[in-house]
Structure formats: C-alpha cells, structure tokens
PLY file of the C-alpha trace (Angstrom):
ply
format ascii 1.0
element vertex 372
property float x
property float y
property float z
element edge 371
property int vertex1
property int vertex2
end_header
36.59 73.68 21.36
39.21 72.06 23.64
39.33 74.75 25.68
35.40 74.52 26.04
35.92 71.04 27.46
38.56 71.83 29.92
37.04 74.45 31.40
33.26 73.71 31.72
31.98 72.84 34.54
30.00 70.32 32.61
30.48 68.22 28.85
27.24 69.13 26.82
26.11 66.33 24.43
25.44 68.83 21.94
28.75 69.46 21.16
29.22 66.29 19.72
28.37 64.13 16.32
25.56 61.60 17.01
28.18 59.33 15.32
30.81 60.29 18.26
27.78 59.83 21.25
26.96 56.50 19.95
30.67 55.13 20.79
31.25 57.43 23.94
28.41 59.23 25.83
29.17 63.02 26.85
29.60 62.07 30.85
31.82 59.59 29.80
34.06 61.77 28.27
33.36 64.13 31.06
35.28 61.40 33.26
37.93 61.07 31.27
38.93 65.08 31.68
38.59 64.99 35.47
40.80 62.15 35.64
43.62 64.37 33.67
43.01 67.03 36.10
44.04 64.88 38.97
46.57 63.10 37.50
48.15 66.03 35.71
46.83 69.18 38.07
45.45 72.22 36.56
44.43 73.21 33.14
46.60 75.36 31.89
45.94 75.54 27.77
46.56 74.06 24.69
48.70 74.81 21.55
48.90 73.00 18.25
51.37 70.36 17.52
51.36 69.57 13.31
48.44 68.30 13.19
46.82 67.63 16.49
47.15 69.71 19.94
48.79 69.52 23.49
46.44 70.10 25.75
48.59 71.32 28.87
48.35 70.93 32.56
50.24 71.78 35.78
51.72 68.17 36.01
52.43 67.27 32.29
50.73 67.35 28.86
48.52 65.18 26.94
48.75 65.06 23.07
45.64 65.05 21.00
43.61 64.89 18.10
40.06 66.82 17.29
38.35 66.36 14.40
35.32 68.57 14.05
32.20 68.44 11.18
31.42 71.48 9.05
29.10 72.49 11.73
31.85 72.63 14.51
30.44 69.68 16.10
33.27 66.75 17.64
33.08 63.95 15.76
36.73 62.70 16.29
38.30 63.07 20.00
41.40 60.79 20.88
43.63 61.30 23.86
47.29 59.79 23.63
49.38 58.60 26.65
50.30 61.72 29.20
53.70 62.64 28.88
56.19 64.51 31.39
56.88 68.41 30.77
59.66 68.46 28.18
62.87 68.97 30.32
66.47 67.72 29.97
66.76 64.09 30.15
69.45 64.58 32.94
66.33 65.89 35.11
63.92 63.21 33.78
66.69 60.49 35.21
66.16 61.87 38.53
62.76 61.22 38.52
63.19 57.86 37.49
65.76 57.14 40.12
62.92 58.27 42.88
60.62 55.82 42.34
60.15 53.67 44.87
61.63 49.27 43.81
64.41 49.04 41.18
64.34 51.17 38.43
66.71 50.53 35.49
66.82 53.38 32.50
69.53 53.43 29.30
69.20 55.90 26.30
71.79 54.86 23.50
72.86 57.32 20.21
73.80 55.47 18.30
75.17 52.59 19.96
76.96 54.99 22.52
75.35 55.38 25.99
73.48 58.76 26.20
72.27 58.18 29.31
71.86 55.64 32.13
71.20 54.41 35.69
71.50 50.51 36.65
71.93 49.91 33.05
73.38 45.91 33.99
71.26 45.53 36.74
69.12 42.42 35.39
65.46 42.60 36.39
61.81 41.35 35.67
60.97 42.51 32.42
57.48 41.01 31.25
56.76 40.41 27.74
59.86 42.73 26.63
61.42 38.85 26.61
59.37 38.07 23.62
62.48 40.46 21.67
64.26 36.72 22.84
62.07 34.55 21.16
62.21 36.97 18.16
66.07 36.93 17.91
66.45 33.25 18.06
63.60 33.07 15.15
65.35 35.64 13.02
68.38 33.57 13.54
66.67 30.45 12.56
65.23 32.29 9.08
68.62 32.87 8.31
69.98 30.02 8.26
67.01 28.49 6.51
66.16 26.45 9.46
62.63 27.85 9.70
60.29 29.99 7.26
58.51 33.31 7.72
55.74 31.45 5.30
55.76 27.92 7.46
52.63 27.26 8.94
51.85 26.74 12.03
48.47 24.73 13.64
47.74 25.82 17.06
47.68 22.91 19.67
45.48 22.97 22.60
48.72 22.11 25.35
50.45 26.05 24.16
46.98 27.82 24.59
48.24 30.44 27.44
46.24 33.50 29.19
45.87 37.21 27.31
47.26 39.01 26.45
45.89 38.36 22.70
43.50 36.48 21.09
44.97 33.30 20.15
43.67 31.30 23.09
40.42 32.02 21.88
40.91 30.51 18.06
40.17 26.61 17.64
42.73 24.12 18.20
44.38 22.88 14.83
43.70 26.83 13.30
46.96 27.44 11.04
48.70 30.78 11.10
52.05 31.48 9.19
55.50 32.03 11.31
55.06 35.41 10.16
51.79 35.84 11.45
52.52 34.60 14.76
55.53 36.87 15.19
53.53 39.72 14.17
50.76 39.07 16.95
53.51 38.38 19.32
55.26 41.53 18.97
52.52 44.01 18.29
49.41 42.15 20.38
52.00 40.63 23.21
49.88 37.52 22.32
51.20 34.94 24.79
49.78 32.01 22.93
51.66 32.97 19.26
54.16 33.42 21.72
54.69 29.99 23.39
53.62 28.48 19.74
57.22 30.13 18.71
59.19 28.78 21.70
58.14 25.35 20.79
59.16 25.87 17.33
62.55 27.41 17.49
63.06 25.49 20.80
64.42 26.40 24.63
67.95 25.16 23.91
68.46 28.17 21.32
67.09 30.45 23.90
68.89 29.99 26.94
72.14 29.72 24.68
71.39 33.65 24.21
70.28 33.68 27.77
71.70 31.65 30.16
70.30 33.85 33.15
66.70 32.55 32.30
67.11 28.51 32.62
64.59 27.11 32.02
63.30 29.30 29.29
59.79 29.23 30.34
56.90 29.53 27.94
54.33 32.12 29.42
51.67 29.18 30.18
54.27 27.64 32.33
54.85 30.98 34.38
51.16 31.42 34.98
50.76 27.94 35.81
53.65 28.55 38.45
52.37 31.95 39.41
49.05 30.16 40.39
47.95 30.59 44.31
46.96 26.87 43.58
50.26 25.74 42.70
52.13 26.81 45.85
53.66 23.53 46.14
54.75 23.33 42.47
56.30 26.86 42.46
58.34 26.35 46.18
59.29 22.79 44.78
60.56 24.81 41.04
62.04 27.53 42.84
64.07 25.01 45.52
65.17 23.31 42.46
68.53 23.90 40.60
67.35 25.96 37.06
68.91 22.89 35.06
66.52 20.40 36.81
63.54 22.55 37.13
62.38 21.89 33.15
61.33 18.42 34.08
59.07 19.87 37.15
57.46 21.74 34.32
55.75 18.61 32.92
54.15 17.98 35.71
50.05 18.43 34.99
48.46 21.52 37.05
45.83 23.87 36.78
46.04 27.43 34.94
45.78 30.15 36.65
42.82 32.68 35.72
43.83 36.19 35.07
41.38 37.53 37.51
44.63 35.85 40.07
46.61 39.08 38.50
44.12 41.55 39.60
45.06 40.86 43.72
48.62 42.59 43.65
52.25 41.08 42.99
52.19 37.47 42.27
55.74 35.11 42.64
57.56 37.60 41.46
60.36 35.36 40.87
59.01 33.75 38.15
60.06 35.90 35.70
62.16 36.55 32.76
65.06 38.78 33.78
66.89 40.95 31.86
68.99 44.36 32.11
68.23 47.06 30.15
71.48 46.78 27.62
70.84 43.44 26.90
67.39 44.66 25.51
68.66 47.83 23.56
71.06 44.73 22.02
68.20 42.56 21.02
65.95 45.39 19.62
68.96 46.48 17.90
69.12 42.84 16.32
65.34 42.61 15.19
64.25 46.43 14.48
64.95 46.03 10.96
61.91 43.61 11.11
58.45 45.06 9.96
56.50 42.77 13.00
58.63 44.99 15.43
57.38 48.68 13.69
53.24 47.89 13.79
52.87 48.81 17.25
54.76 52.13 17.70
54.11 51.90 21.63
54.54 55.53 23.03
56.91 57.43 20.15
54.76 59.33 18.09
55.05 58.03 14.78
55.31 61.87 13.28
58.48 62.70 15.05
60.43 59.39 14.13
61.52 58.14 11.02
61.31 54.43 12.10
60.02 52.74 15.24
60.49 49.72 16.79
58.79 48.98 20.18
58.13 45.91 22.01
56.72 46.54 25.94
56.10 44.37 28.83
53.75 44.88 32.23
51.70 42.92 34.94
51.73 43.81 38.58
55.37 44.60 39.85
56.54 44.92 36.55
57.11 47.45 33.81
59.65 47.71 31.22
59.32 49.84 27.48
62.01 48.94 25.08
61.94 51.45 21.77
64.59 52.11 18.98
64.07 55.28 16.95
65.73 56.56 13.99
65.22 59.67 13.86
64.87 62.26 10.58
67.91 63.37 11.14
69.28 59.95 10.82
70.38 58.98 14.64
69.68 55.43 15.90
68.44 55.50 19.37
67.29 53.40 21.80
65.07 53.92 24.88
64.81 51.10 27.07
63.39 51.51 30.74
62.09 48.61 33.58
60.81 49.57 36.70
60.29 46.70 39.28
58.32 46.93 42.43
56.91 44.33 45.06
53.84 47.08 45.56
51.58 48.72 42.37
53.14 50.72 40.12
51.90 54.12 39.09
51.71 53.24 35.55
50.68 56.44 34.74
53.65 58.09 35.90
56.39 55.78 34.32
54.76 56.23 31.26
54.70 59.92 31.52
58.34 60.44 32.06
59.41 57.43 29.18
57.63 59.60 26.98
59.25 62.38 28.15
62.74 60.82 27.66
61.47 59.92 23.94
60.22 63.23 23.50
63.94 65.18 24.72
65.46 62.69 21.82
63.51 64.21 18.67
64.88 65.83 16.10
64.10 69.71 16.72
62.85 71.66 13.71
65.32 74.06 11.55
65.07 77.44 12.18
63.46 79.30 9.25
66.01 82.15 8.16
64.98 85.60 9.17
64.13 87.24 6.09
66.41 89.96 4.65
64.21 93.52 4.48
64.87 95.16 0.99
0 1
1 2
2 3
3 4
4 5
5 6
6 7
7 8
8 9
9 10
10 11
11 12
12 13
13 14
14 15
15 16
16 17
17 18
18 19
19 20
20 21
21 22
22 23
23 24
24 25
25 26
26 27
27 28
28 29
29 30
30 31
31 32
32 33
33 34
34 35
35 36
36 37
37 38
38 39
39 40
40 41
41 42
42 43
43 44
44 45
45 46
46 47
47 48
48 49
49 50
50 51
51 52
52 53
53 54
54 55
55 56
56 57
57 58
58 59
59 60
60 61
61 62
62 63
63 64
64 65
65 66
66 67
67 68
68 69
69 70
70 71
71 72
72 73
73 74
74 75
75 76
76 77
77 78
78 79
79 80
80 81
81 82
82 83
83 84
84 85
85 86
86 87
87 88
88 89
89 90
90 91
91 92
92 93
93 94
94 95
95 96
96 97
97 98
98 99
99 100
100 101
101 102
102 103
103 104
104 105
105 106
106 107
107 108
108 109
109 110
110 111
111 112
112 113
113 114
114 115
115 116
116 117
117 118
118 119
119 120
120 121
121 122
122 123
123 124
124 125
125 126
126 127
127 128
128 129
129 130
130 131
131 132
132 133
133 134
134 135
135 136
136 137
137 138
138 139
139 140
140 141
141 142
142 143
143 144
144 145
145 146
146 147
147 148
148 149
149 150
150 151
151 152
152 153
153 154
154 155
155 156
156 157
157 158
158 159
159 160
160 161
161 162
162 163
163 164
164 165
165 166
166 167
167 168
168 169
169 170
170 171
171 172
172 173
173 174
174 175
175 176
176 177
177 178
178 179
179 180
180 181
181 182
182 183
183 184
184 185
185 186
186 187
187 188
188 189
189 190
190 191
191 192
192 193
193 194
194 195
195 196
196 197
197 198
198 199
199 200
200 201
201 202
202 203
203 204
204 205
205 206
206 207
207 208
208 209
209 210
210 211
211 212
212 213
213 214
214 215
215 216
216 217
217 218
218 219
219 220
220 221
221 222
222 223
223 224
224 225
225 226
226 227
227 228
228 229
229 230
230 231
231 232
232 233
233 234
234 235
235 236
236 237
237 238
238 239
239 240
240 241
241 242
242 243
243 244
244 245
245 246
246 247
247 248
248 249
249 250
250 251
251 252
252 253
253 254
254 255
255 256
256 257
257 258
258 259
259 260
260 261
261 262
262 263
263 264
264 265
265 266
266 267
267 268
268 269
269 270
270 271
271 272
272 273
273 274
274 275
275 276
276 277
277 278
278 279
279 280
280 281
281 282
282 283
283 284
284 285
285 286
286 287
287 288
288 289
289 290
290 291
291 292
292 293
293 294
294 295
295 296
296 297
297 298
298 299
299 300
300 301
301 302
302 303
303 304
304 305
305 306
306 307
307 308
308 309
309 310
310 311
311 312
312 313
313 314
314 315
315 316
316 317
317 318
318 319
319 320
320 321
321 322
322 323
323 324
324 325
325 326
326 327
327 328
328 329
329 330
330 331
331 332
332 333
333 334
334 335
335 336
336 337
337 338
338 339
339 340
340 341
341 342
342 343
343 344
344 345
345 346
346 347
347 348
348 349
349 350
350 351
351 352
352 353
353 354
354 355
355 356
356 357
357 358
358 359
359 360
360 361
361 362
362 363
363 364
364 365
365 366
366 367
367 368
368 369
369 370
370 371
C-alpha cells in the first residue's frame, strides 16, 4: 500500500477509511507526499522497521506507521520527522558544520564527549532555557522550599504569547507546581513558564547563569522583541545587564506573534547558552517524569528512557535529548543552530535525528544455526 502512494501519479480516496477522509481528505495527503519528494528527492522504497516502515528516498528517510482495516483500506497513516541517511556521526558533523550562522553540536557517552564542534560557544537557544527554570525548581523541591503539589493561581501580569495554552485559561485558574512544569517542558508553554520564574525567583537563576542577567521571563523578551518597543529594547540593550531589570517594569505593549512570522526579530534578546551547559542541566533534571512526556525526535522504541526539551523561533534552533539506551549507555544529544536568515528546519532536524539514530543500540546477531 505505501508503495501505491509513492508511486501514483494520483492518491485515490478509495483507498482510505471514511473514518481516515473525514480528518484528512485524499489530495491532502496527496500534498503531503510531493512535499517529501522535494525535500527528500526520489522514491526509492520502503522496508519495515518493528512495527512501522521507512519509507526511503534519495535525500533521507521518513519513518512511518500504516494501519489498514480487514478490507485493506488506510485507516491509520502517520508520518514522523525526516531523518538523514544513517551514516557515521563523524560525516553527519560535517554537515552540521556547513550550515550557513553558528552551529554548535555535542554528543556525550556517558558523560565523556563522543563528539563535538563549538561545544562552549554560548548561543541563542530558545525555550531549551526552560531546562534553567527546571533545575532551579528541582533544587527548590529539595530543599523543601517549594512543593511539586503547591498550587499555583495564574495572574493576568505572567500571561505571555504561545507557545501553550495557558494564556488562554482565566486569570486566578489554579494548577499544581507539577502541572506547570509538566506543560512547560512537554507544551514549551511560556505562560507555566514565566508563572515558575516568579515562583522560584530570578536571583536563583542567574546564580546558575550569570551569562543571562537579567533572567528574563518570556513575556518580557517579546515585549522587548516588539517593532513597537524600539526605544525600550535600544534603551535595555545600552544598559549594563545589572540595571536593565528595572527597565523591565516599565509598562509596554505585547507583541503579537504574527511580529514572528516577518523574519529574525532582536536577536539579542535571548537566552544564551552553549551546548555543554545544556547536556549538564538535562543531565540534572532527566530523572524527572515532566522531562520524558514529550520524547521530541528519539523514537521511543529504540531508547530505554528519554528526556527532551527543544527550543525554536526565527534564527534559532536548538534540540537538547538524553537517552539511555537498552544497552544501558547515558547519552546526550544536544545541538543549536543560530542564524540571522531562516533556517531550513527541515534539514537540522533531519541530520539531529540522524545523529540520534547512529547512537542506538544495534540488534544482536542471531547465531547461525548448527546443521545436524
């Protein structure tokens, strides 16, 4: 059936469950292929994988999973994330050295470097800073300064932009610690997110990082990212980083996320980080259940555990994952790719799931049998 829709000129609605058409019409689907074709190149074939496929192209592969009815019909079709031809991870480095902007790339085993470029190189790193806010939190628990059960009402002044849902919820809505971790990690929810820097407070976060003073809540970084707020921003970034927090008080507008959607945006409001410094706080806060609901781009069959927290807008990319795998190594994967132009999203996250892929644990050869 896959290779049916690869390589027909057209996607036939009777091939499909009227349960499947009613979420995704045949030409949609029929998009979706010719987009892999011109990403990836030719079809080429597919194998199985366990229990799904790889659907193979000139350019890469694409993992999937078909579920047909007793009468043969799709009722089940799910594309995951391309992913790089499997090749050495030395070759894989390359290509991330060739992309255009700063690229930063460590692979640890555990706890030794496996593999690096720029590995101390601090750069923009997105929501990968909410590990941060996470560390400081666990630290907090520990020393029974704050509760995983504490709850939390959410006040109008932290509602930020998506990503999440929280802006959305009614001011004074209560939501445990827990809870709020758990959407920060897995849904990048900005608003759990500055509802968590208010409660474990900036002081304890730019004690662990100094480099990002003042430790800005992501409502203050889109308020300073604003094309409105020129004058704020050039004012904040003139200003020396212990004086700027008080500029932060100052009332202006929001900015709307359609303001993303133009290109790069102050790109030196950020929250900077290098690459070991984030294998280091993953390594802190894996053992966490909020960190291992969102797998990000490990398939959860090859791993024993996984712990992913990611981070993206225009000019930035980073993927931060710890594995263990079933052969019991620790690793961690953590990659950031800065650039004052687009990034092709698509290919970063091709060759990080390449690197992730070269890490797994490679099936044990069955012995030959012995002929009597």
């Amino acid at each position: 059936m896959l290779t049916r829709l690869f390589t027909s000129s057209v996607v036939l609605a009777n091939w499909f469950t009227p349960s499947f058409l009613s979420q995704v019409a045949a030409p949609q689907v029929q998009t979706i292929i010719s987009n892999m074709k011109q990403q990836l190149g030719p079809y080429q074939g597919v194998r199985e994988d366990g229990t799904g496929f790889v659907v193979v192209f000139e350019k890469g592969i694409v993992p999937t999973r078909l579920v047909l009815n007793q009468q043969g019909l799709i009722s089940g079709l799910l594309f995951q994330a391309p992913r790089a031809h499997p090749k050495p991870s030395q070759d894989l480095t390359s290509a991330f050295k060739a992309l255009p902007g700063k690229v930063s790339v460590l692979v640890l085993e555990n706890g030794t470097p496996k593999l690096s470029h720029n590995p101390d190189q601090p750069l923009a790193v997105g929501s990968a800073f909410k590990l941060a806010v996470l560390n400081v939190l666990k630290t907090q628990i520990a020393a029974k300064q704050q509760s995983w059960d504490a709850v939390v009402k959410l006040q109008p002044q932290l509602k930020s932009l998506p990503s999440g849902f929280l802006h959305t919820w009614p001011a004074k809505s209560s939501l445990t610690v827990y809870s709020l971790a758990a959407l920060m990690i897995s849904q990048s929810d900005n608003t759990a997110t500055d509802h968590l820097i208010q409660l474990v407070g900036k002081p304890a976060l730019e004690k662990l990082s100094p480099r990002n003073t003042p430790f800005l809540m992501t409502r203050e970084a889109f308020v300073l990212k604003n094309p409105k707020n020129v004058s704020l921003r050039d004012r904040f970034l003139a200003t020396e980083a212990k004086q700027r927090q008080a500029l932060l008080s100052e009332s202006a507008p929001l900015s709307s996320v359609t303001d993303f959607e133009s290109g790069v945006l102050s790109p030196e409001i950020e929250w900077f980080y290098t690459t070991t410094e984030l294998c280091q706080l993953m390594a802190n806060v894996a053992d966490l259940p909020v960190t291992q609901i969102n797998p990000g781009l490990a398939r959860p069959q090859d791993w024993q555990t996984i712990s992913f927290k990611g981070g993206s807008e225009p000019g930035v990319l980073n993927f931060t994952t710890q594995l263990q795998s079933k052969d019991g190594k620790t690793y961690c994967v953590s990659a950031t790719w800065n650039n004052n132009q687009p990034l092709e999203e698509a290919k970063f996250t091709a060759l990080y799931s390449g690197l992730i892929d070269s890490l797994k644990s490679k099936p044990k050869a069955k012995p030959a049998a012995i002929p009597n």
